[in-house]
C-alpha positions as CSV (number, residue, x, y, z in Angstrom):
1,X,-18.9,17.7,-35.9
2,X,-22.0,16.1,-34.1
3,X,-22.9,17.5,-30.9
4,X,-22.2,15.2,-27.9
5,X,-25.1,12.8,-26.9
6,X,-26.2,13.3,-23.1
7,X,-28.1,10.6,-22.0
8,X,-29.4,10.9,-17.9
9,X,-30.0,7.6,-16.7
10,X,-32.5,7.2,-13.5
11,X,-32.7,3.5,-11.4
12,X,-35.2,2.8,-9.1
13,X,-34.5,-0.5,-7.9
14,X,-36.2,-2.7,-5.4
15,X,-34.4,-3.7,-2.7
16,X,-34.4,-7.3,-1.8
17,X,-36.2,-8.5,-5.0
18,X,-37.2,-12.3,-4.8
19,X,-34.6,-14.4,-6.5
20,X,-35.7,-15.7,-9.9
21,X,-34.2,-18.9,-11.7
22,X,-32.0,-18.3,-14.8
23,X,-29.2,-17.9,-16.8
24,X,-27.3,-15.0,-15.9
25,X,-26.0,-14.2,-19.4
26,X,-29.2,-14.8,-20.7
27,X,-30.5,-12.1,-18.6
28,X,-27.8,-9.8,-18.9
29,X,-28.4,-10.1,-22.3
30,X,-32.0,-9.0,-22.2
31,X,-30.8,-6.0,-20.1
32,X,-28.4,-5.0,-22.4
33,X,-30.1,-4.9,-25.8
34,X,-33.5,-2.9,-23.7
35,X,-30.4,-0.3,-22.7
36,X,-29.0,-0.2,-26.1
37,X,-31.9,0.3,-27.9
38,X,-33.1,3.0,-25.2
39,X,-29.9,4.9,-26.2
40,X,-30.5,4.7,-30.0
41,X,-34.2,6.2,-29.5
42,X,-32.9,9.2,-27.7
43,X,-29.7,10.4,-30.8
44,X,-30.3,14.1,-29.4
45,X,-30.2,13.0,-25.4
46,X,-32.8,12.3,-23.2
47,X,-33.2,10.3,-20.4
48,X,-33.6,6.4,-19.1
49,X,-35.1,4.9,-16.8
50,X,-35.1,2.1,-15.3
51,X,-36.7,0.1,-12.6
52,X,-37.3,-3.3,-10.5
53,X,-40.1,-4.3,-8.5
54,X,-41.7,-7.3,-7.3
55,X,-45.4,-7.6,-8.1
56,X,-48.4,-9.9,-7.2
57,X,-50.3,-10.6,-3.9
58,X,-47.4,-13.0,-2.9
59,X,-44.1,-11.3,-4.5
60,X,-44.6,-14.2,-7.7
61,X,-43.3,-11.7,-10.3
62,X,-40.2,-9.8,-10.7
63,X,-40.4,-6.6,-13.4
64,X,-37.9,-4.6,-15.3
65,X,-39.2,-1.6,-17.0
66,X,-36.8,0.0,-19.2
67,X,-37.9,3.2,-20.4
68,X,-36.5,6.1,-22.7
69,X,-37.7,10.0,-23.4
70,X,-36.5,9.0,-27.4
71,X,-38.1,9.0,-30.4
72,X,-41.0,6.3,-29.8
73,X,-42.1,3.9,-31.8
74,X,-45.0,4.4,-34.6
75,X,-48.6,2.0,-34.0
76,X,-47.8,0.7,-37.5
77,X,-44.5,-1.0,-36.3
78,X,-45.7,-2.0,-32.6
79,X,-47.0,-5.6,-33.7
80,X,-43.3,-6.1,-35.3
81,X,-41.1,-5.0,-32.9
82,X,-40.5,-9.0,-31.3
83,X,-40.0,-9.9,-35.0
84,X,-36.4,-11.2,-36.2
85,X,-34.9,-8.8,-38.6
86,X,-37.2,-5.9,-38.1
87,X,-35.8,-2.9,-37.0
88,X,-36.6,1.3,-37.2
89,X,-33.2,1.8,-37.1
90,X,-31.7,3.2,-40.3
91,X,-29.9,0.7,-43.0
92,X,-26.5,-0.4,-41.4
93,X,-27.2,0.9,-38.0
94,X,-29.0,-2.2,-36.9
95,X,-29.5,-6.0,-37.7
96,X,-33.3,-6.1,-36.7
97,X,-32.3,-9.4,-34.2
98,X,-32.6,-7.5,-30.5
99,X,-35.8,-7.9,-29.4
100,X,-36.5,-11.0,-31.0
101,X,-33.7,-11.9,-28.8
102,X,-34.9,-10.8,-26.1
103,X,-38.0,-12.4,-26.4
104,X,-36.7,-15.9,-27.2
105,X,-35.2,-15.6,-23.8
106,X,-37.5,-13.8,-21.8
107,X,-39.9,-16.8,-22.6
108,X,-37.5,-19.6,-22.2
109,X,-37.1,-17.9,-18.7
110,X,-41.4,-18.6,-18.7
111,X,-41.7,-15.3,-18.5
112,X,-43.1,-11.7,-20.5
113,X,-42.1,-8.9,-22.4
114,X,-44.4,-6.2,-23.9
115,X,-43.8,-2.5,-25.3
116,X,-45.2,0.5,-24.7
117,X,-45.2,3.7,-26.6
118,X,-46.1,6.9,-28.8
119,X,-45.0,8.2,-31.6
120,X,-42.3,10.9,-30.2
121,X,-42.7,10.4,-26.9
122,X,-41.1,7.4,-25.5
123,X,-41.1,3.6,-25.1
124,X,-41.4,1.3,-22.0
125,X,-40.1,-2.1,-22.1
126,X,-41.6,-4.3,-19.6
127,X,-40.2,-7.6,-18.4
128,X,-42.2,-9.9,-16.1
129,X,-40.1,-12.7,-14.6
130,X,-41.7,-15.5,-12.1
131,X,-40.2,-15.7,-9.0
132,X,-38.0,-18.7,-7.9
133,X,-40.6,-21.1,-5.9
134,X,-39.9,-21.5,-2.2
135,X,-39.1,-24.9,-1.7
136,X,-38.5,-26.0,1.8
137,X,-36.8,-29.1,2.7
138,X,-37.8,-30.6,6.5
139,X,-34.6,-31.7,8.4
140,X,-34.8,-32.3,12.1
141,X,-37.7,-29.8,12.2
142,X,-35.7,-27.2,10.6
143,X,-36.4,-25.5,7.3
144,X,-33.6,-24.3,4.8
145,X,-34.8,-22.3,1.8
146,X,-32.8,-23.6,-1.3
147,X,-31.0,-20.7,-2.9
148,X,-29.1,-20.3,-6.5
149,X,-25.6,-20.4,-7.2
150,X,-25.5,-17.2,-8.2
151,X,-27.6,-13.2,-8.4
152,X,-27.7,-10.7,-10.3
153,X,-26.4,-8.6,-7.1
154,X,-23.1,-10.8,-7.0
155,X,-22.2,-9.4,-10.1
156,X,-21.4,-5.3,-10.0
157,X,-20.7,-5.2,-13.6
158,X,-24.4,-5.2,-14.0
């Protein structure tokens, strides 16, 4: 019998994060295949981390950084990591579609992922979304800021 797998999984999160347009799935969907992948890299445990911030002089970027203590990722393969139906993953444990996934999305959203990491030590997966523009709408001298039907926060299951 294989020992247990412990995986520790740390969250710092930004709290209120600018609101991004998107689809929701779309973006779960990006989350879910960084976290996935994060637990294959670590088979003997490790930890994950992961974390949101906003960035830029003026809050116009939202990241995600998902990043594991695993098994890295060797130079040779960096370049192909974003390409369909490559994969480090051994034969039958993985379809090699993920991260090019992810990155179709991620750019359809205008945004930017990118991959850092060594050999044995690790990866971070970085996501850089653009903030929502602030569009205000004049009405009797008042000014409403136009907000989406729905957030990621609505949504605990994420």
């Amino acid at each position: 019998p294989q020992a247990a797998q412990v995986v520790r999984v740390k969250t710092v999160l930004d709290e209120p994060l600018p609101l991004i347009i998107g689809n929701f799935t779309q973006l779960q969907q990006v989350v879910i295949n960084l976290l996935s992948n994060a637990r294959d890299a670590i088979p003997a445990g490790g930890t994950i981390a992961v974390s949101t911030r906003s960035l830029g002089e003026f809050s116009s970027t939202v990241v995600l950084e998902v990043t594991d203590t695993g098994t890295g990722i060797p130079a040779e393969h960096l370049s192909k990591v974003f390409d369909p139906f490559f994969t480090t993953k051994p034969p039958g444990k993985g379809t090699g579609l993920g991260l090019s996934v992810c990155l179709g999305i991620v750019q359809d959203h205008h945004g930017l992922i990118t991959v850092d990491s060594q050999d044995g030590r690790g990866s971070t997966f970085t996501v850089l979304l653009p903030v929502m523009p602030r569009v205000e709408l004049s009405r009797q001298g008042s000014h409403q800021m136009l907000q989406p039907a729905l957030t990621a926060s609505q949504d605990k299951g994420v």
